[in-house]
C-alpha positions as CSV (number, residue, x, y, z in Angstrom):
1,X,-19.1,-56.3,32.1
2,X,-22.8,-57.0,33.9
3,X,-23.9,-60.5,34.9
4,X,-25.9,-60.6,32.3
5,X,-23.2,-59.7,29.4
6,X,-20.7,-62.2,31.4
7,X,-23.3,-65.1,31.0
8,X,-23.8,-64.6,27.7
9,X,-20.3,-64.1,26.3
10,X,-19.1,-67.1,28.7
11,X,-21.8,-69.6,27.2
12,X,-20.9,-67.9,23.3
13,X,-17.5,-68.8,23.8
14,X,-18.3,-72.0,25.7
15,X,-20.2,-72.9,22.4
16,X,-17.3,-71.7,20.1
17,X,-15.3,-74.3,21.9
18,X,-17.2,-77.3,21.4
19,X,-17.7,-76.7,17.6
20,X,-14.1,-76.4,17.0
21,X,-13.6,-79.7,18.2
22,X,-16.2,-81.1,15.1
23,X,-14.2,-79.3,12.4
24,X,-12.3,-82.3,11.6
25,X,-8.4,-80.7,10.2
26,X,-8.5,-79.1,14.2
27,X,-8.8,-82.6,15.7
28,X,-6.2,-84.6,15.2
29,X,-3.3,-86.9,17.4
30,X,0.2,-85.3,17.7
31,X,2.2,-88.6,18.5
32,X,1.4,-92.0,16.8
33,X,2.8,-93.4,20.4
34,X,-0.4,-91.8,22.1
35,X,-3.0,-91.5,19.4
36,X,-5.3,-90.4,22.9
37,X,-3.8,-87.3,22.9
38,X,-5.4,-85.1,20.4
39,X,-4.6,-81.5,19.6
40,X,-7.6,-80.1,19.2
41,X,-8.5,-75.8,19.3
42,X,-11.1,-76.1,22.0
43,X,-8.2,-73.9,24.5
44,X,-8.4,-71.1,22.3
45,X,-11.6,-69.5,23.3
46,X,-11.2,-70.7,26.8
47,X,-8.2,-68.6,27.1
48,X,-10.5,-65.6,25.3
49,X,-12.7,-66.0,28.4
50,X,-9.4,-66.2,30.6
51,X,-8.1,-62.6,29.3
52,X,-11.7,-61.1,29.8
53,X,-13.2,-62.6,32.6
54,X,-10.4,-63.5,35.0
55,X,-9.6,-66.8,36.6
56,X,-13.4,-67.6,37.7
57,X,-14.6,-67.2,34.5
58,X,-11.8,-69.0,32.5
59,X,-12.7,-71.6,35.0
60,X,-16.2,-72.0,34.3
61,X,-16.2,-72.0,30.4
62,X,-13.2,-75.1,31.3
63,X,-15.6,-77.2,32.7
64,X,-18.9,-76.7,31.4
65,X,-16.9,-77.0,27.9
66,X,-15.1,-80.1,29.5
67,X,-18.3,-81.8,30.5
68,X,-19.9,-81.4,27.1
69,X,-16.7,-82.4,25.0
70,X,-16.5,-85.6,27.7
71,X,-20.1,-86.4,27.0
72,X,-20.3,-85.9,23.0
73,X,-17.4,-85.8,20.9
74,X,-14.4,-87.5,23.0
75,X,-17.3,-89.7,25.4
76,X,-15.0,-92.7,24.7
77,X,-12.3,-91.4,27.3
78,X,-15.3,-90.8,29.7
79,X,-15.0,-89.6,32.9
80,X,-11.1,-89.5,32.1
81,X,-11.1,-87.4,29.5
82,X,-12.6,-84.8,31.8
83,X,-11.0,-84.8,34.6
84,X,-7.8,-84.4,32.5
85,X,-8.8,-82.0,29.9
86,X,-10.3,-79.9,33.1
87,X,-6.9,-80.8,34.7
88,X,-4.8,-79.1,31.7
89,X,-6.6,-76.7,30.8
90,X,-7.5,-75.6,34.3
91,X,-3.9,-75.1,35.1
92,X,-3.4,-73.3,31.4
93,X,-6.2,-70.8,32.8
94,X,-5.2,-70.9,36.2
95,X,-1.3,-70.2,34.9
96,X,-2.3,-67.2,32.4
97,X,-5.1,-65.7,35.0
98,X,-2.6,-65.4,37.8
99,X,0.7,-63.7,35.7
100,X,-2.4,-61.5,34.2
101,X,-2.3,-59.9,38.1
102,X,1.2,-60.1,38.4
103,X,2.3,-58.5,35.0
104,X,-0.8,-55.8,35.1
105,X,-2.5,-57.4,32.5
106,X,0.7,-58.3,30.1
107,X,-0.7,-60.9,27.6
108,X,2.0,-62.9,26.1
109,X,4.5,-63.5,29.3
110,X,0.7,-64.2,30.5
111,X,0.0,-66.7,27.8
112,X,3.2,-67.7,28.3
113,X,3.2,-68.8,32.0
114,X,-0.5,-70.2,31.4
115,X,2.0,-72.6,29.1
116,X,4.2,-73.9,31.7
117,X,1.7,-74.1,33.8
118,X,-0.2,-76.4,32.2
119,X,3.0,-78.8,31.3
120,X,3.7,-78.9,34.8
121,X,0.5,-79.5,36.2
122,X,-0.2,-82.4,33.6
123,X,3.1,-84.3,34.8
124,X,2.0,-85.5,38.3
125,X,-1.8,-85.3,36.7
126,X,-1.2,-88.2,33.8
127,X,0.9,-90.4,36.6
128,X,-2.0,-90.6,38.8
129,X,-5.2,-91.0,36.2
130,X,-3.4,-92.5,33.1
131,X,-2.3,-95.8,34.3
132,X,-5.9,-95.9,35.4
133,X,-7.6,-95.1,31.8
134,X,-4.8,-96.8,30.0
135,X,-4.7,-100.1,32.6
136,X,-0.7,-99.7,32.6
137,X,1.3,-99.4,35.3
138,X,3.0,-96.1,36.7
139,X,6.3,-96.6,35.3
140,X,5.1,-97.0,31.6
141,X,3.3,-93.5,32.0
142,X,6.8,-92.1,33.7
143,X,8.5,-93.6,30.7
144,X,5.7,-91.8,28.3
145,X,6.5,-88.1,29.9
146,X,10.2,-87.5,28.2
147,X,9.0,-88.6,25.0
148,X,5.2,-88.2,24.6
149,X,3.1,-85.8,27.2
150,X,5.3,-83.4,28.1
151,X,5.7,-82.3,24.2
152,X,2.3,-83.1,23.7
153,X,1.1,-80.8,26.5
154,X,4.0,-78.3,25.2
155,X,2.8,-78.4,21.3
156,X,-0.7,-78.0,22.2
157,X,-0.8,-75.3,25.0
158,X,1.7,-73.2,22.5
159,X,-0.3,-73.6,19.5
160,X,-2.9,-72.5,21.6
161,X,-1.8,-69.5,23.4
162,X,-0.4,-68.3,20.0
163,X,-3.7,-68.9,18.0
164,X,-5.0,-67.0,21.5
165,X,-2.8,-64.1,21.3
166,X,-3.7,-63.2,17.7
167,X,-7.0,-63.6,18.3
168,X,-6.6,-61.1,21.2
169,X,-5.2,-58.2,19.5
170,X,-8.2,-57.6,17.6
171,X,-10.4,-58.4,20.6
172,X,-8.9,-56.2,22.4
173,X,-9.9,-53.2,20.8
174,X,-13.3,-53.8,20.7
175,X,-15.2,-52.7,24.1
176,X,-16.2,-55.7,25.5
177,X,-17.2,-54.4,28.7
């Protein structure tokens, strides 16, 4: 794929990503205990980019779609709500970019790994910016993981990769490069 095709498929799929956050039934909170934490479908074609374009340009359609989610639909979590939705997702990329090179381009252990990934790398994340958005203390986030984010993050990022991975199959097909 050119620069040019690269650009324009990254800010296509960077688009695709904010609108599915405003389609209202693809928004919503998983756990009444942390109505903050909102499934939302804005992964999917983020991980599209992932399996095309690699770690650098998964990366990239993360945080420009981060920024503009941050600053429109979820600007009440502010500067937060970015950091950890780049956090998560980041490590979701990150997780499915890297097994991509190990497993010679295998997508679901891929998608799969991108998934623990992003569970593990939202643990230590949420005890170190939560208590700050949420003005708790440490331990009431460490009491939340068991019960609340780590199913949250696992729900979500499953969903995700799954909606991903049959989206994929008839992606792949098509010559994208």
């Amino acid at each position: 794929m050119n620069k040019t095709k690269k650009l324009v498929f990254a800010a296509v799929l960077t688009a695709m990503s904010i609108i599915l956050l405003y389609i209202p039934f693809l928004r919503f909170p998983i756990f009444a205990a942390a109505p903050f934490l909102e499934y939302d479908a804005m992964d999917v074609p983020i991980m599209i980019a992932t399996l095309f374009m690699g770690l650098k340009g998964g990366l990239a359609v993360t945080l420009v779609s981060c920024v503009i989610q941050g600053i429109t639909v979820s600007s009440s979590s502010g500067i937060y709500g970015i950091i950890m939705h780049f956090i998560a997702t980041g490590g979701f990329v990150a997780g499915t970019a890297l097994m991509m090179k190990l497993t010679r381009k295998k997508v679901l252990p891929s998608l799969l790994a991108g998934v623990a990934a992003m569970v593990l790398i939202t643990i230590p994340a949420n005890l170190i910016v939560t208590p700050i958005f949420m003005g708790v203390s440490r331990q009431v986030v460490f009491s939340m993981l068991p019960t609340v984010i780590i199913p949250f993050n696992l729900v979500k990022a499953s969903i995700n990769a799954a909606v991903t991975f049959l989206v994929w199959l008839p992606l792949k097909k098509a010559n994208l490069n």
